[in-house]
N, C-alpha and C positions, 0 to 999 in steps of 0.2 A: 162492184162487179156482180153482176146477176148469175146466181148459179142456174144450171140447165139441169135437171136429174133425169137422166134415166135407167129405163126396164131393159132386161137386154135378157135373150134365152140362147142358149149354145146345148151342144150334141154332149160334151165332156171337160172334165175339170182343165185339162190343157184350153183349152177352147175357151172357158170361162176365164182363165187367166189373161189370157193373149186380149181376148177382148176387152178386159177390163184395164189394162194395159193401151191398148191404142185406142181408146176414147178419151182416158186421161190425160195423153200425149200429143190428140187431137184439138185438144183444148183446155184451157185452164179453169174453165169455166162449166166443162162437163163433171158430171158423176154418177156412179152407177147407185140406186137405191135397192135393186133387186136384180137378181140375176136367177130362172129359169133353166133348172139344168136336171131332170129325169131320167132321161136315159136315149140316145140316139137319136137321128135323125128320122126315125118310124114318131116320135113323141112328137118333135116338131113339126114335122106337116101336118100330123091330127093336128095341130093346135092352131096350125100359122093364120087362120084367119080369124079365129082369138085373136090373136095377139095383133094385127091389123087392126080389128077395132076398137082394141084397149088402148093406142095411139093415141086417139082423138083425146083422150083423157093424159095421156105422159108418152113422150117421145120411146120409140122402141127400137130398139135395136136385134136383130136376129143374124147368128152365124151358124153357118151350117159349110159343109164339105161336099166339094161336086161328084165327089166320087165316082159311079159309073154314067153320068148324065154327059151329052154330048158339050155343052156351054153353061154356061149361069144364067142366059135367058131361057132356054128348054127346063132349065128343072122350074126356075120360077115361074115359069106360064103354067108347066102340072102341079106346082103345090098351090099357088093363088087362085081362087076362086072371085076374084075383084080385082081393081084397084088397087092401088098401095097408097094409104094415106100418105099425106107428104111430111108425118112424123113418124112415121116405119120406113127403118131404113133396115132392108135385106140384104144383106152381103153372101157370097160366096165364098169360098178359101177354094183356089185351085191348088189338086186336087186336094188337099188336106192341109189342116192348118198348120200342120208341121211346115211345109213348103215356104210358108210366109218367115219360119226360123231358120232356115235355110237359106234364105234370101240376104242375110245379116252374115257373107262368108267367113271375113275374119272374125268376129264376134263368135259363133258357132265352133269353130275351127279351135282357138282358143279355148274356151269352154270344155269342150271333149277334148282335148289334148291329140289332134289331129292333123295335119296336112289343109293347108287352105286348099292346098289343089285338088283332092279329094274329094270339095264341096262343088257342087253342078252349076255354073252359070245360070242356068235358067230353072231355078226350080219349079216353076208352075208347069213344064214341061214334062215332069216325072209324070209313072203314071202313081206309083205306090210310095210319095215321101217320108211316113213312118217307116217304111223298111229301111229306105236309104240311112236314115237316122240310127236305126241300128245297127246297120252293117259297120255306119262307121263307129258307132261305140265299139263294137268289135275289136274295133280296129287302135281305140285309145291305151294313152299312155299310162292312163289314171285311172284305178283300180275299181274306185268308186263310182265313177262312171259307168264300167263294164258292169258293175254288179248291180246297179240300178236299172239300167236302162236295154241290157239285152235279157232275153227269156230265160230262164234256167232249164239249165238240161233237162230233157225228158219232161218238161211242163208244159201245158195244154193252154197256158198262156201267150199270148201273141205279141205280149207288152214284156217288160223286166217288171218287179216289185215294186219300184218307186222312180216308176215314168214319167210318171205328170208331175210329180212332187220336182224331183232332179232337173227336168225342160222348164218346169214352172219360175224357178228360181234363176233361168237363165234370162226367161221373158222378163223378170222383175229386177235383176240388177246387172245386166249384162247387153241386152239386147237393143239392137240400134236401128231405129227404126226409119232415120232418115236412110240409113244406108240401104235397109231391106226392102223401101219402096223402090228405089231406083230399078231391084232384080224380080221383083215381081209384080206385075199388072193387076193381077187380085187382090195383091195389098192396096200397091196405090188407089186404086179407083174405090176403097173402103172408106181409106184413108181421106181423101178429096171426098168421100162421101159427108162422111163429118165437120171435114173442115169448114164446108160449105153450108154446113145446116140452120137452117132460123126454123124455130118449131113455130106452130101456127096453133091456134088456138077453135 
């Protein structure tokens, strides 16, 4: 079996994690050698056509969140200045890559010690899915939860203390991802991104 390596850049450690999570579950045959992570999505568009033409050289992978952009074709027409070699693969997360863990309702539900019913059907439909994610830590059974993953009072934080670390550990041994394609179209079509991939040389 031929290993596939690749480079993959993401906005944040959630983000890094998730990715490197659905390439490995994309194929047994993928792996990440580097993974690009600075700071935000302002890092990534300075870069993304970097990183386009560092393809031709190792498959690439790039995640970014649509956040105030109308679709994932409108931001990718304003952040590409070319072509997308056919070994860059640019995904979107609608709107945030939280939404794609959202998507996994029992999975999630469980995890925060929650109500499935609580979880949205359509997560890519949110407009703010970190918030949802909090609200319902709020709302958990599990102490450890609340204490990670919502803000502490009177803090200028927008996250809990151990956000990504707590979510991280859900994408890595919890999280299902055949079940979170089915509720979100930004997953899937990521997802079928990879599945479908032959790098070209």
């Amino acid at each position: 079996m031929k290993i596939i390596y690749f480079a993959a850049a993401v906005e944040d450690e959630l983000s890094e994690i998730t990715t490197r999570q659905l390439i490995k579950k994309s194929s047994p045959r993928f792996t990440v050698t580097v993974c690009y992570r600075v700071g935000g999505s302002g890092y990534l568009k300075s870069k993304i056509d970097g990183f386009n033409n560092a393809s031709k050289a190792m498959p690439f992978f790039v995640l970014t969140d649509l956040d105030n952009y109308a679709c994932a074709t409108e931001l990718k027409t304003a952040w590409l200045k070319s072509a997308a070699h056919p070994n860059f693969l640019f995904r979107v997360a609608v709107r945030e890559v939280e939404s794609w863990l959202l998507a996994d309702a029992k999975g999630i539900a469980m995890f925060m010690g929650v109500s499935k019913d609580l979880i949205p059907d359509t997560p890519d439909a949110l407009p703010n899915p970190k918030a949802k994610l909090i609200e319902l830590a709020k709302r958990s059974s599990k102490r450890e939860i609340r204490e990670d993953i919502v803000p502490k009072k009177n803090s200028t934080m927008k996250i809990g203390p151990n956000y990504n670390a707590r979510l991280g550990s859900f994408v890595n041994h919890a999280w299902n991802l055949q079940t979170a394609i089915e509720h979100s179209d930004s997953l899937k079509r990521a997802f079928n991104a990879l599945k479908n991939f032959k790098p070209t040389s």
